[in-house]
PDB file of N, H, CA, C and O in Angstrom:
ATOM      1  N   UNK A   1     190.863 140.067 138.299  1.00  0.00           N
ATOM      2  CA  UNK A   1     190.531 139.809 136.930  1.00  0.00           C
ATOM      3  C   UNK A   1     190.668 138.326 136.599  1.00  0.00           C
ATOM      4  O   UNK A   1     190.123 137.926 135.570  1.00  0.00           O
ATOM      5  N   UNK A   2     191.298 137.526 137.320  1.00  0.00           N
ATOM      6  H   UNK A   2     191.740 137.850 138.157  1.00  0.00           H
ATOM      7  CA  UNK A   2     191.721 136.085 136.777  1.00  0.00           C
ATOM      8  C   UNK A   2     190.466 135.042 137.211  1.00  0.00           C
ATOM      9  O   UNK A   2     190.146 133.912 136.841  1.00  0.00           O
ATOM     10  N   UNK A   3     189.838 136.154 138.337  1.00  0.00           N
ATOM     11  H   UNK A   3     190.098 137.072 138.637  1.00  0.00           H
ATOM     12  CA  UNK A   3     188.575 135.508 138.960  1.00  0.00           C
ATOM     13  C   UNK A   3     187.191 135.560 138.047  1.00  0.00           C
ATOM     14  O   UNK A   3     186.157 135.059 138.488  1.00  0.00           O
ATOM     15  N   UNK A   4     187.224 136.024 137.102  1.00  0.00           N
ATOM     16  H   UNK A   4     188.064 136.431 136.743  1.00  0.00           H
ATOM     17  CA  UNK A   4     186.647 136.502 136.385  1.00  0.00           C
ATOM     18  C   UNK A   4     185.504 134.764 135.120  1.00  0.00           C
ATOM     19  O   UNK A   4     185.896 134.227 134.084  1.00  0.00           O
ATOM     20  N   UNK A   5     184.325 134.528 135.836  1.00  0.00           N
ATOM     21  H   UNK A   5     184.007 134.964 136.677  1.00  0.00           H
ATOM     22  CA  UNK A   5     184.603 133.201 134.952  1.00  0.00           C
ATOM     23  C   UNK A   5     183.964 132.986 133.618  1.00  0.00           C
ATOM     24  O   UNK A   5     182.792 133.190 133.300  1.00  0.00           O
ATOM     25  N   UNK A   6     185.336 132.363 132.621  1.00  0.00           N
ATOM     26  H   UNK A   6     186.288 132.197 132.879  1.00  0.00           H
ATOM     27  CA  UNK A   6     184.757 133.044 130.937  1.00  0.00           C
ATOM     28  C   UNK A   6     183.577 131.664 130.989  1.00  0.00           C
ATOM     29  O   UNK A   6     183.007 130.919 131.787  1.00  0.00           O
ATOM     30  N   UNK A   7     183.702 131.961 129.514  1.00  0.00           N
ATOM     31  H   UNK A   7     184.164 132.566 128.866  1.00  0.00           H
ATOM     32  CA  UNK A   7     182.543 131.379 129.155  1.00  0.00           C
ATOM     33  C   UNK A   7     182.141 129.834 128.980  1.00  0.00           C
ATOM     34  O   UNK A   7     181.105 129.169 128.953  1.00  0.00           O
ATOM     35  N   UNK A   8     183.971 129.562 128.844  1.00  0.00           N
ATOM     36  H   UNK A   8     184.812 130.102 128.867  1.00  0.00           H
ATOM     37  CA  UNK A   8     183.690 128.058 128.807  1.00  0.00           C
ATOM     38  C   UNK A   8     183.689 127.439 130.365  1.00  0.00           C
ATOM     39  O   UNK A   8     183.570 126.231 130.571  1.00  0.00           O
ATOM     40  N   UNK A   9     183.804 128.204 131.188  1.00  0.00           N
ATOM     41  H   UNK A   9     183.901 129.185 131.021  1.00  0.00           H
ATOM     42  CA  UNK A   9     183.652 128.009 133.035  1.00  0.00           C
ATOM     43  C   UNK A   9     182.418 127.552 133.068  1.00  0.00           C
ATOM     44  O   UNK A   9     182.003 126.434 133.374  1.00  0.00           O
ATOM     45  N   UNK A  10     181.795 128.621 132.688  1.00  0.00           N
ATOM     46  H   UNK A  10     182.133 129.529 132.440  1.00  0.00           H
ATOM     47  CA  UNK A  10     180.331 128.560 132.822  1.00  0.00           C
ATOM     48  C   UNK A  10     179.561 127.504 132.445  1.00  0.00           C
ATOM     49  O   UNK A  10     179.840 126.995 131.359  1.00  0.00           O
ATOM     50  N   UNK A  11     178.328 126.883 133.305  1.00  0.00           N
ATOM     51  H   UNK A  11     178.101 127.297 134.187  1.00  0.00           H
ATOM     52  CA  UNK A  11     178.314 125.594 133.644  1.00  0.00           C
ATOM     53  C   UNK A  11     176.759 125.685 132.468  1.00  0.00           C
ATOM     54  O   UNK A  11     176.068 126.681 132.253  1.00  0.00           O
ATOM     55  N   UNK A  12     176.594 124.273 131.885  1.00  0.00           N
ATOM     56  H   UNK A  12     177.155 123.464 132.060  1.00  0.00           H
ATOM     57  CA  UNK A  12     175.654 124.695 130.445  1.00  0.00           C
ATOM     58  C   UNK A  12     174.378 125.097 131.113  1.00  0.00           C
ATOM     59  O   UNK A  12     174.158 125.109 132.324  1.00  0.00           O
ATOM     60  N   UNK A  13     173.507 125.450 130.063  1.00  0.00           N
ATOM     61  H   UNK A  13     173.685 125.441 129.079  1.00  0.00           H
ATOM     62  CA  UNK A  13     172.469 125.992 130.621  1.00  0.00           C
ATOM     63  C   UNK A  13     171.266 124.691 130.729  1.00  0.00           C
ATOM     64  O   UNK A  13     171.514 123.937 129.788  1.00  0.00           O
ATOM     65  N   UNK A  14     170.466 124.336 131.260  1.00  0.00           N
ATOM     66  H   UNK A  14     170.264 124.948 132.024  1.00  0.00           H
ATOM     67  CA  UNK A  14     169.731 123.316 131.675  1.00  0.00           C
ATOM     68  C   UNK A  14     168.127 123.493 130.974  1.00  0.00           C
ATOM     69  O   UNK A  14     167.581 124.576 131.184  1.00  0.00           O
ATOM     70  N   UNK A  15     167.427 122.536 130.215  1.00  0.00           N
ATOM     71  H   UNK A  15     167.870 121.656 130.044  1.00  0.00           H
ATOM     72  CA  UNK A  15     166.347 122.399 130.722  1.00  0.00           C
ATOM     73  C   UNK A  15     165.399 122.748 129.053  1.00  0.00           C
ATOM     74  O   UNK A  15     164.177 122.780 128.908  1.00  0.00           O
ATOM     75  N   UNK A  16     166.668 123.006 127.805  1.00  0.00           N
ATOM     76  H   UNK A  16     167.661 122.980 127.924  1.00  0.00           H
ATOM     77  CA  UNK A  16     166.183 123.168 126.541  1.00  0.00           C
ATOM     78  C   UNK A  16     166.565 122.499 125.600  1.00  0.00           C
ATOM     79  O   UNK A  16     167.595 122.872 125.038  1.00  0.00           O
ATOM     80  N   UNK A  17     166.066 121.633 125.251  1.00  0.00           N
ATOM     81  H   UNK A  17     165.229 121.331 125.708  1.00  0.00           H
ATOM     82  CA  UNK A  17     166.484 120.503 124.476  1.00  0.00           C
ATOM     83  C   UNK A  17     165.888 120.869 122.844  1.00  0.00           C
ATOM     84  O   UNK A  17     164.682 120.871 122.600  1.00  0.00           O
ATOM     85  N   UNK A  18     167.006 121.189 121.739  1.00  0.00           N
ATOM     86  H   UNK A  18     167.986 121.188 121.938  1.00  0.00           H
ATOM     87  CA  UNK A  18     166.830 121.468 120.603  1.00  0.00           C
ATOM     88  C   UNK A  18     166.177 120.399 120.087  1.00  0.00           C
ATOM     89  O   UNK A  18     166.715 119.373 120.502  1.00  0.00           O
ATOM     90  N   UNK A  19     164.801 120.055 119.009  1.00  0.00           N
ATOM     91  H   UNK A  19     164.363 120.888 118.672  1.00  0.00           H
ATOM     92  CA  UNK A  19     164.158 118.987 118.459  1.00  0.00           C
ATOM     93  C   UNK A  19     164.403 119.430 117.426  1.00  0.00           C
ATOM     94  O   UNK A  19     164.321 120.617 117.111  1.00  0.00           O
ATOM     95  N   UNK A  20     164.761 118.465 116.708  1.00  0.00           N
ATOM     96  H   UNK A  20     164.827 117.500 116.965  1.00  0.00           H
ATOM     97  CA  UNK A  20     165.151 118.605 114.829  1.00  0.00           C
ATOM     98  C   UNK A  20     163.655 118.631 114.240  1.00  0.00           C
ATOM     99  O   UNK A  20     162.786 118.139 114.960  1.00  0.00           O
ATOM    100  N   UNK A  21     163.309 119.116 113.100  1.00  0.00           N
ATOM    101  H   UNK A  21     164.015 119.516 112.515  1.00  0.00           H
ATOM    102  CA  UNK A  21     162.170 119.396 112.529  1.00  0.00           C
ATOM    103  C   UNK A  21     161.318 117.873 112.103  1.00  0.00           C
ATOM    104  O   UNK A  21     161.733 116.721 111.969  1.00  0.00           O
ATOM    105  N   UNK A  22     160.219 118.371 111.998  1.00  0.00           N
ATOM    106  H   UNK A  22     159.883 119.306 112.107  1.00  0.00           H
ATOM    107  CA  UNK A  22     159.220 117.386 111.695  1.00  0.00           C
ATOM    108  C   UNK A  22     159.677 116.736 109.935  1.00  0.00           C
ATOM    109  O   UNK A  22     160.353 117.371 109.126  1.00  0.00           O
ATOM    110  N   UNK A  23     159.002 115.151 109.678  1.00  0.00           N
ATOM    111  H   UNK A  23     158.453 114.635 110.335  1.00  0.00           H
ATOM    112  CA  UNK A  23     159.244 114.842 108.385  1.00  0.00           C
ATOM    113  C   UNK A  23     158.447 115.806 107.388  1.00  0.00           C
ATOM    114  O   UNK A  23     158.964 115.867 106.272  1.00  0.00           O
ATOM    115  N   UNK A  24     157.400 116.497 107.550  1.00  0.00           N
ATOM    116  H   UNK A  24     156.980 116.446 108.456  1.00  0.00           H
ATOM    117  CA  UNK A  24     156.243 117.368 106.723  1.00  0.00           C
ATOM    118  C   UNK A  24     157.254 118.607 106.854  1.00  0.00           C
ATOM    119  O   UNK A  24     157.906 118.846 105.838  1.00  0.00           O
ATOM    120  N   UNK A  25     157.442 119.328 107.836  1.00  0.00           N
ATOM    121  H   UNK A  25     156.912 119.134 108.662  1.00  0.00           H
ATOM    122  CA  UNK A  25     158.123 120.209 107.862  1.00  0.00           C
ATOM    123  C   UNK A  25     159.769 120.420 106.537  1.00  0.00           C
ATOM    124  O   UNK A  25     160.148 121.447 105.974  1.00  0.00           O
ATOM    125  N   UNK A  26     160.440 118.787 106.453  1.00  0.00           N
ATOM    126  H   UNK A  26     160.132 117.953 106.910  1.00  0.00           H
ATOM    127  CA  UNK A  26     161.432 119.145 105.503  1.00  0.00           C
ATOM    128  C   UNK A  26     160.805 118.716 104.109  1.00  0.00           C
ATOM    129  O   UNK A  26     161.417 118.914 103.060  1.00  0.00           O
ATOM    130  N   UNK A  27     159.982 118.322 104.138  1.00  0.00           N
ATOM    131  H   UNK A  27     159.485 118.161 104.990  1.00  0.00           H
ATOM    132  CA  UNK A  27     159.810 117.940 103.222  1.00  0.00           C
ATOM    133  C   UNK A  27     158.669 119.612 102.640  1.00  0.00           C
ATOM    134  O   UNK A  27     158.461 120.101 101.530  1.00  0.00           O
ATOM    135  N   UNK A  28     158.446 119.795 103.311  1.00  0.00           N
ATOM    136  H   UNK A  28     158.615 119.397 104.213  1.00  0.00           H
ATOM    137  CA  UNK A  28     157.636 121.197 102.895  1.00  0.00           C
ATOM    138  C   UNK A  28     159.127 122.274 102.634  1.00  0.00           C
ATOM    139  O   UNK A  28     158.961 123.109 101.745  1.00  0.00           O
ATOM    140  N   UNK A  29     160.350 122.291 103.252  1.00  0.00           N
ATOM    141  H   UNK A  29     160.485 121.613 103.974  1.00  0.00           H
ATOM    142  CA  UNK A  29     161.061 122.993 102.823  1.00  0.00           C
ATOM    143  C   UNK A  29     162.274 122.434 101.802  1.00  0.00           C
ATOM    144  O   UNK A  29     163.074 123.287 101.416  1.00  0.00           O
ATOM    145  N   UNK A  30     162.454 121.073 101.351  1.00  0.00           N
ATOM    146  H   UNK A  30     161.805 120.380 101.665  1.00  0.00           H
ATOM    147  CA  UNK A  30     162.437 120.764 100.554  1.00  0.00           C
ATOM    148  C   UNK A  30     161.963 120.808  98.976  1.00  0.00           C
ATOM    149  O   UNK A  30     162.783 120.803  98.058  1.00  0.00           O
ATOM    150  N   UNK A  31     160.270 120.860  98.738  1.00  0.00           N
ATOM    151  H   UNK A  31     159.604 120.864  99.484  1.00  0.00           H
ATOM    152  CA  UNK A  31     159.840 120.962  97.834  1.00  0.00           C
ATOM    153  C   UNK A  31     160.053 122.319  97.819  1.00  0.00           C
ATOM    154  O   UNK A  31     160.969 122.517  97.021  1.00  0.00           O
ATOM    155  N   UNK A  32     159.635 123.459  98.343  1.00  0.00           N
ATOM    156  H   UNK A  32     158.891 123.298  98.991  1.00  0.00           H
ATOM    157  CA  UNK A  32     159.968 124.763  97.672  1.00  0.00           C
ATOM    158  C   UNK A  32     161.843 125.129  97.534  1.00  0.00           C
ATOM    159  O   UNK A  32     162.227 126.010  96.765  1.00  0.00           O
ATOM    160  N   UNK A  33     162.608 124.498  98.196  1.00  0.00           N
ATOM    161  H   UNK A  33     162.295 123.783  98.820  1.00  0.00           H
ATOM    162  CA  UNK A  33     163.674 124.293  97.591  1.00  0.00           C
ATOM    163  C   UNK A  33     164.145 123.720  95.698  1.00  0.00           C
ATOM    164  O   UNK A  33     164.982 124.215  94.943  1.00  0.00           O
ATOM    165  N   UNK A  34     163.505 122.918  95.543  1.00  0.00           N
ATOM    166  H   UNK A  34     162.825 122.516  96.156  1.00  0.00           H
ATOM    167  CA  UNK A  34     163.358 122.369  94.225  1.00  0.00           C
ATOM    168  C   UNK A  34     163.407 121.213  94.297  1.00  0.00           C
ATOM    169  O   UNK A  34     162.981 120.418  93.459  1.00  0.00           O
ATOM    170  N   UNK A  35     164.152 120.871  95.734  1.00  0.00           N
ATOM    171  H   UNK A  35     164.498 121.517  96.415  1.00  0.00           H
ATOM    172  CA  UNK A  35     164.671 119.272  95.768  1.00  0.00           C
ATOM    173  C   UNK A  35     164.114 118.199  95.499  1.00  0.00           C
ATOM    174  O   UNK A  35     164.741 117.166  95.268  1.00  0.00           O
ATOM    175  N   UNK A  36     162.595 118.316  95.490  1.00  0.00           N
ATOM    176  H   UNK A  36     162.085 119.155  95.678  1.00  0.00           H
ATOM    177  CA  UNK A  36     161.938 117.504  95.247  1.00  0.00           C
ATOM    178  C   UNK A  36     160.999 117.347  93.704  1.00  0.00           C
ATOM    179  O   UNK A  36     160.097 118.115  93.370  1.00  0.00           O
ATOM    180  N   UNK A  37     161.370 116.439  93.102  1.00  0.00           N
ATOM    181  H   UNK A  37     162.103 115.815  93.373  1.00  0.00           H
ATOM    182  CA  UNK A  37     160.150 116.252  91.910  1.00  0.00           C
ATOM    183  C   UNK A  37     159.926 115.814  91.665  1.00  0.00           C
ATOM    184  O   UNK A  37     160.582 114.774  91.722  1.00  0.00           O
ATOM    185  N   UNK A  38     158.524 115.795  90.907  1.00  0.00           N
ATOM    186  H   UNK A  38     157.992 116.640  90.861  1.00  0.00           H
ATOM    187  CA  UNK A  38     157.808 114.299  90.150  1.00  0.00           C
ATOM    188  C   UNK A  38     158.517 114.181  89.114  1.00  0.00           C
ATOM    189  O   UNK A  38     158.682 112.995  88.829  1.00  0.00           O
ATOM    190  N   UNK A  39     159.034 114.924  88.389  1.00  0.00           N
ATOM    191  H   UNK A  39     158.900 115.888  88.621  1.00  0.00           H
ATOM    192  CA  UNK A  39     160.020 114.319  87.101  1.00  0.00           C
ATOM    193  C   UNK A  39     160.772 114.842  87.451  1.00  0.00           C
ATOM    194  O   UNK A  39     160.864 115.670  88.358  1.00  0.00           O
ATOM    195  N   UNK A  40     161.731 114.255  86.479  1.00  0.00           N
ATOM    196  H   UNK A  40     161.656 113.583  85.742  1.00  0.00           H
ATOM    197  CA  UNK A  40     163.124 114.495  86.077  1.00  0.00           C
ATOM    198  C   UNK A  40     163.439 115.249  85.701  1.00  0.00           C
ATOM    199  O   UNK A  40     162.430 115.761  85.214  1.00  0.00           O
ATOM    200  N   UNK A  41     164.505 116.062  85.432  1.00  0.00           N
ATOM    201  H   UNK A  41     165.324 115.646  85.827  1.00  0.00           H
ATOM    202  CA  UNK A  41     164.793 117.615  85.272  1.00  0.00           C
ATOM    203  C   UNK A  41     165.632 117.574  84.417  1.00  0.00           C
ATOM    204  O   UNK A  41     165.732 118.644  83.816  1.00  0.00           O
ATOM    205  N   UNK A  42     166.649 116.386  83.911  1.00  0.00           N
ATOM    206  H   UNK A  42     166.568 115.517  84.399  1.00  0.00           H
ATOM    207  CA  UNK A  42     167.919 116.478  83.192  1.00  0.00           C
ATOM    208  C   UNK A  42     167.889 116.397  81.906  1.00  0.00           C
ATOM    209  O   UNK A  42     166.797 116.504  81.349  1.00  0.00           O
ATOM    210  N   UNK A  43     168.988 116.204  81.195  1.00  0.00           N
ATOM    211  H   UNK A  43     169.875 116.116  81.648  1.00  0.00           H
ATOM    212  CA  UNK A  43     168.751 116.304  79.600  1.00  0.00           C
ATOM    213  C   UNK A  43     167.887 114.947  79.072  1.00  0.00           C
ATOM    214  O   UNK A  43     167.750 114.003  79.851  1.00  0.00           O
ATOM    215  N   UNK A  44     167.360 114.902  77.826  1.00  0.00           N
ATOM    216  H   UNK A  44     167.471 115.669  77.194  1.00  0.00           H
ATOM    217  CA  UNK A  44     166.718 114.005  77.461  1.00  0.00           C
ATOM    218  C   UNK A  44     168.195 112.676  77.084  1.00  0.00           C
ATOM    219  O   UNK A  44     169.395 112.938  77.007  1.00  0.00           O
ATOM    220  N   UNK A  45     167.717 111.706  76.968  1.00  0.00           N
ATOM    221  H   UNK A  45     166.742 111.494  77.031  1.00  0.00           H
ATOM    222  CA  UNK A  45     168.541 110.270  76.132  1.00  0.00           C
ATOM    223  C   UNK A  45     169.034 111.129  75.110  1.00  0.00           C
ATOM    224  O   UNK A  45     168.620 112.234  74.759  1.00  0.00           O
ATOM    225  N   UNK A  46     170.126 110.345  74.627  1.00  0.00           N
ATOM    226  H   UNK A  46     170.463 109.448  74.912  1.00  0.00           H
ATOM    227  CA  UNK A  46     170.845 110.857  73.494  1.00  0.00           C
ATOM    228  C   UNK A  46     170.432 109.587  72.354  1.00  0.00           C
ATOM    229  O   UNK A  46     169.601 108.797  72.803  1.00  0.00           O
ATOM    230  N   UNK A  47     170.917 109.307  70.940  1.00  0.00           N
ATOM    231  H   UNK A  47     171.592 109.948  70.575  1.00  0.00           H
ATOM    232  CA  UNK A  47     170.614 108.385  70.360  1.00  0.00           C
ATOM    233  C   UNK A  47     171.550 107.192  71.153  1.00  0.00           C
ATOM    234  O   UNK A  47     172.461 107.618  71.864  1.00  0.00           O
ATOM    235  N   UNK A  48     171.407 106.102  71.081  1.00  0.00           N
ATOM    236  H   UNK A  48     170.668 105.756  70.503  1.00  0.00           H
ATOM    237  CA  UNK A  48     171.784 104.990  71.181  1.00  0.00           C
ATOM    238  C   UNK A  48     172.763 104.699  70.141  1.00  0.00           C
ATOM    239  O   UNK A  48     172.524 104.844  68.942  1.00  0.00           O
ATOM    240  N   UNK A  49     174.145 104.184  70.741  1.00  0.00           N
ATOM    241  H   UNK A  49     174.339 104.067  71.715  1.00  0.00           H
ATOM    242  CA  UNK A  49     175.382 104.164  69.874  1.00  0.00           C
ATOM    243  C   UNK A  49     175.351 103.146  69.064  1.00  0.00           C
ATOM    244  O   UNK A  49     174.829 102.135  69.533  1.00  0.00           O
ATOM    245  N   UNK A  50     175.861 103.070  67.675  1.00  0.00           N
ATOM    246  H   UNK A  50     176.286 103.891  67.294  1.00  0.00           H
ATOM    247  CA  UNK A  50     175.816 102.049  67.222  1.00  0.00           C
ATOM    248  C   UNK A  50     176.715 100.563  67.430  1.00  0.00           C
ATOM    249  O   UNK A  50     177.864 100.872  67.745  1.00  0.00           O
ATOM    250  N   UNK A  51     176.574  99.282  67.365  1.00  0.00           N
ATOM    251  H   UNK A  51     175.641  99.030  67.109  1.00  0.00           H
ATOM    252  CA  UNK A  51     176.838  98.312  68.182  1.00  0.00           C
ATOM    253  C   UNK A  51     178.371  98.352  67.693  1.00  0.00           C
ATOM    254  O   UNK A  51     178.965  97.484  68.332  1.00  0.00           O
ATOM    255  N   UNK A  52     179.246  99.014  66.814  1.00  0.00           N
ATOM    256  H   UNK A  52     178.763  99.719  66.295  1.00  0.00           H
ATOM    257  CA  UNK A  52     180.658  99.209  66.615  1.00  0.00           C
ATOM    258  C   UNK A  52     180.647 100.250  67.836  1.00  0.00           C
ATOM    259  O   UNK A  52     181.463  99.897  68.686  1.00  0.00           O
ATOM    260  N   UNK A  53     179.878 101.581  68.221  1.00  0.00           N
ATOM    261  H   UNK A  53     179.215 101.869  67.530  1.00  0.00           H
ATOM    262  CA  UNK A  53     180.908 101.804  69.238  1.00  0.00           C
ATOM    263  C   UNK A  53     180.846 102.056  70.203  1.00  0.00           C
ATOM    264  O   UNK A  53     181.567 102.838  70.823  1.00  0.00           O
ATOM    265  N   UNK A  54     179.529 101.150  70.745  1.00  0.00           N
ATOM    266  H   UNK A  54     178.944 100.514  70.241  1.00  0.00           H
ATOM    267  CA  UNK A  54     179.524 101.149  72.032  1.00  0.00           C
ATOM    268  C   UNK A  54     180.209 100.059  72.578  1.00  0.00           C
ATOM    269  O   UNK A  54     180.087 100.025  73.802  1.00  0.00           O
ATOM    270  N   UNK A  55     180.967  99.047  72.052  1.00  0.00           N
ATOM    271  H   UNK A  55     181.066  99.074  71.058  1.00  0.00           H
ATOM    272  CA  UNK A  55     181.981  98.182  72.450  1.00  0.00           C
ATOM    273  C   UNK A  55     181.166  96.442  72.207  1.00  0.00           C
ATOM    274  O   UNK A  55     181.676  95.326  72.306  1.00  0.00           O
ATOM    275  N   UNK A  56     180.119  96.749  71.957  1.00  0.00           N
ATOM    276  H   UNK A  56     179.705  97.656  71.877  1.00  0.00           H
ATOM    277  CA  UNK A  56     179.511  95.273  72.060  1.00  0.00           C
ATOM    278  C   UNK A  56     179.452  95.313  70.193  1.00  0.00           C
ATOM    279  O   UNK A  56     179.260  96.230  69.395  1.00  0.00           O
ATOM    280  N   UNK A  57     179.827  93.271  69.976  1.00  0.00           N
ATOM    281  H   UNK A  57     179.983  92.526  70.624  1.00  0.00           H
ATOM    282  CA  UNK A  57     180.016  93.166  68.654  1.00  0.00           C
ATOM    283  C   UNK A  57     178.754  91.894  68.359  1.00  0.00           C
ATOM    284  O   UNK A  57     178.702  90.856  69.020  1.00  0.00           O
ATOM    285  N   UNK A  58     177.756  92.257  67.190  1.00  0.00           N
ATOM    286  H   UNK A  58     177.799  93.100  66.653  1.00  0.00           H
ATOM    287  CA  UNK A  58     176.792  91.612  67.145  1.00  0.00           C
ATOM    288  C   UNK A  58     177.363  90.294  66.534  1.00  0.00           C
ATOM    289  O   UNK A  58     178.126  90.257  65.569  1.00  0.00           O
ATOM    290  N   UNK A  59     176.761  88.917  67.416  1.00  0.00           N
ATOM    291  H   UNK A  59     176.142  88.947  68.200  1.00  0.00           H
ATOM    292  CA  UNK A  59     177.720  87.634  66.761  1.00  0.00           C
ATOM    293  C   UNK A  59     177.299  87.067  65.787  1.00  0.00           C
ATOM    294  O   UNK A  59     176.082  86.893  65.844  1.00  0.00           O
ATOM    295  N   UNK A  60     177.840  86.643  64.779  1.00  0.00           N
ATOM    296  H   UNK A  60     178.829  86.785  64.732  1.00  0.00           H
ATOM    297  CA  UNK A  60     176.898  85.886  63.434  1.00  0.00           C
ATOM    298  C   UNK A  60     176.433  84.813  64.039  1.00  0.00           C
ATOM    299  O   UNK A  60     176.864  84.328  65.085  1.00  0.00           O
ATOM    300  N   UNK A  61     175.022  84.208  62.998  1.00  0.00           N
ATOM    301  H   UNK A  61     174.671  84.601  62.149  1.00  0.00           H
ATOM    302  CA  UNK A  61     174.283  83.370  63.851  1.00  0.00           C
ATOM    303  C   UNK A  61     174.394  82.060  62.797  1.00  0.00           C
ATOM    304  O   UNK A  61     173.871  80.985  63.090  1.00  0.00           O
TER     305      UNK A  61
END
């Protein structure tokens, strides 16, 4: 039984070399992912703070 050889004995297998996917390919599973868009998806601008409090002080001229 000790003769027995597991798996990490075993010598790799030869001759198949994994290729990562094409740029069309992620990008085709990308866009039906959502990941991709022509716009923007997030909330709109909010109003613009007034110059007391967004920290900037308008200087007399």
């Amino acid at each position: 039984m000790s003769d027995d050889p597991k798996p990490d004995d075993l010598p790799p297998k030869q001759g198949y070399i994994p290729r990562p996917p094409s740029q069309a390919d992620v990008d085709l599973v990308s866009g039906q992912q959502g990941m991709i868009e022509d716009e923007w998806g997030g909330e709109p601008a909010g109003q613009p703070l007034p110059p007391e409090e967004d920290g900037t002080e308008k200087q007399p001229s």
